[in-house]
N, C-alpha and C positions, 0 to 999 in steps of 0.2 A: 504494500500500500504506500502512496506517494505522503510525505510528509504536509501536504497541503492540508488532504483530505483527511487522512489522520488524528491532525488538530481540529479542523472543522467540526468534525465528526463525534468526536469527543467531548469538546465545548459544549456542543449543543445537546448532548446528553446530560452532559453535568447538570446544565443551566435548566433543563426540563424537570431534573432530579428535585431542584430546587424551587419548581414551582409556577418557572416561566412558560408563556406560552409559545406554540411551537415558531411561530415568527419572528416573535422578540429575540428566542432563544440562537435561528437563524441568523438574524442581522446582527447581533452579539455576538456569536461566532465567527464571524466574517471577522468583526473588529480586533477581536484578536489574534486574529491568522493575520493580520497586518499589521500587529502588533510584535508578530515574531520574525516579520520580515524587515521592519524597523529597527531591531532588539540586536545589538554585536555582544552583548554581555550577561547573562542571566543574573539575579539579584544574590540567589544561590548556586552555587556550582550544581548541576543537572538538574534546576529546578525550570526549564523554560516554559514548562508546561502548567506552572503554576504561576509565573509570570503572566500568561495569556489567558489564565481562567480568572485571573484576578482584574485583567484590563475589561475581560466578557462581563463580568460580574456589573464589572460601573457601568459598561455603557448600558447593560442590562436592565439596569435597576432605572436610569435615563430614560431609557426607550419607553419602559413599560408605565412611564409616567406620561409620556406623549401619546401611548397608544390607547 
């Protein structure tokens, strides 16, 4: 599996896990899969994935306010 989709795919599971709905949870996903192609350095070493669940997370919680 390409590391695109992997992250996408995953976010957006997370993000549903917690309650978002499946479009929110979509367009938050996205923002973090551009979050990791922005990202040279992880916060914690092999943490990138919690780096971009945590950018899903905000704009998340953003989205589901406009939606």
């Amino acid at each position: 599996m390409r590391i695109d989709l992997f992250i996408t795919e995953n976010l957006k599971k997370e993000l549903q896990k917690l309650g978002y709905a499946q479009d929110v949870a979509q367009m938050a996903a996205e923002y973090g899969l551009k979050h990791y192609y922005r990202t040279s350095e992880t916060t914690r070493k092999g943490k990138i994935f919690d780096d971009c669940l945590a950018e899903a997370k905000k704009n998340a919680k953003h989205l589901s306010r406009i939606n």
